[in-house]
N, C-alpha and C positions, 0 to 999 in steps of 0.2 A: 654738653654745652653749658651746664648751668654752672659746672666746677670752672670753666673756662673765665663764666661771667665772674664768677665772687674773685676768682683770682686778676682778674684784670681790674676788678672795682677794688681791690686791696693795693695795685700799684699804684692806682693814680688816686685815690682815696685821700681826705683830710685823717689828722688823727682823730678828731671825732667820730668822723665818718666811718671808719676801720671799725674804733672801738662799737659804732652801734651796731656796723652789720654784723661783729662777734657775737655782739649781744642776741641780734634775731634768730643769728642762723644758730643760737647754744637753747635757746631758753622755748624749751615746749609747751610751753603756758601762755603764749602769747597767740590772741584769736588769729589764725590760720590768711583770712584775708585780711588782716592791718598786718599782718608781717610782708605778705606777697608786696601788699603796694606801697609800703616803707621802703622796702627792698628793692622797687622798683622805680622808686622815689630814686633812691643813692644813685643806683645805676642809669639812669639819665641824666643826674647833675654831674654825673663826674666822665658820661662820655663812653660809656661800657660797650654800648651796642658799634659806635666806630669801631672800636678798637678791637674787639672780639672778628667781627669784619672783616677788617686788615689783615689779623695770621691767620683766617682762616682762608683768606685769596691767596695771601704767602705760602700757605702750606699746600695750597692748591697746585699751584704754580711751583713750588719745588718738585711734588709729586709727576706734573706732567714733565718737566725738564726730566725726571729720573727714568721715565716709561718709555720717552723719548730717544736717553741714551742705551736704553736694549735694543740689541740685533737681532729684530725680528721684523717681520712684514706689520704694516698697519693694519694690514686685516686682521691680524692675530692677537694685535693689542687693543682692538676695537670693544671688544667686553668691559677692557679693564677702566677705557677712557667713560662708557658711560655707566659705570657705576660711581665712579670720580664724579661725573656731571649731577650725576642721583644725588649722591651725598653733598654737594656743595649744595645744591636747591634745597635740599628737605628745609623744610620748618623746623621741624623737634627732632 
């Protein structure tokens, strides 16, 4: 998720914005919490948590259309639908 986040906060990012989160996520030296919540600073101005969202229901939703076009009984594909439900809920 969090490669998802940087990359989605890279699209829609200013160029300043870009160049800082390079700067947080290259530079080891910087106190561990003023990186988290700089970083997390960006990624709410710029809309990260929508958009991470979005393909992640996208992908969701391609995936059920694909289980969907296998020729099999629904009972047989019933494992696969809720571990698809597991991993769209998780948290982390």
């Amino acid at each position: 998720k969090k490669t998802m986040m940087y990359i989605a906060a890279m699209r829609q990012a200013s160029i300043q914005q870009q160049q800082r989160l390079t700067e947080l996520y290259a530079d080891a030296s910087i106190d561990p919490e003023s990186k988290v919540s700089e970083v997390m600073a960006i990624y709410d101005a710029v809309g990260v948590r929508t958009a991470v969202e979005n393909m992640i229901q996208e992908h969701f939703e391609q995936a059920s259309r694909a289980l969907d076009a296998i020729d099999e009984p629904s009972d047989r594909k019933q494992p696969l639908v809720e571990i698809m439900r597991m991993l769209l809920n998780r948290k982390s």
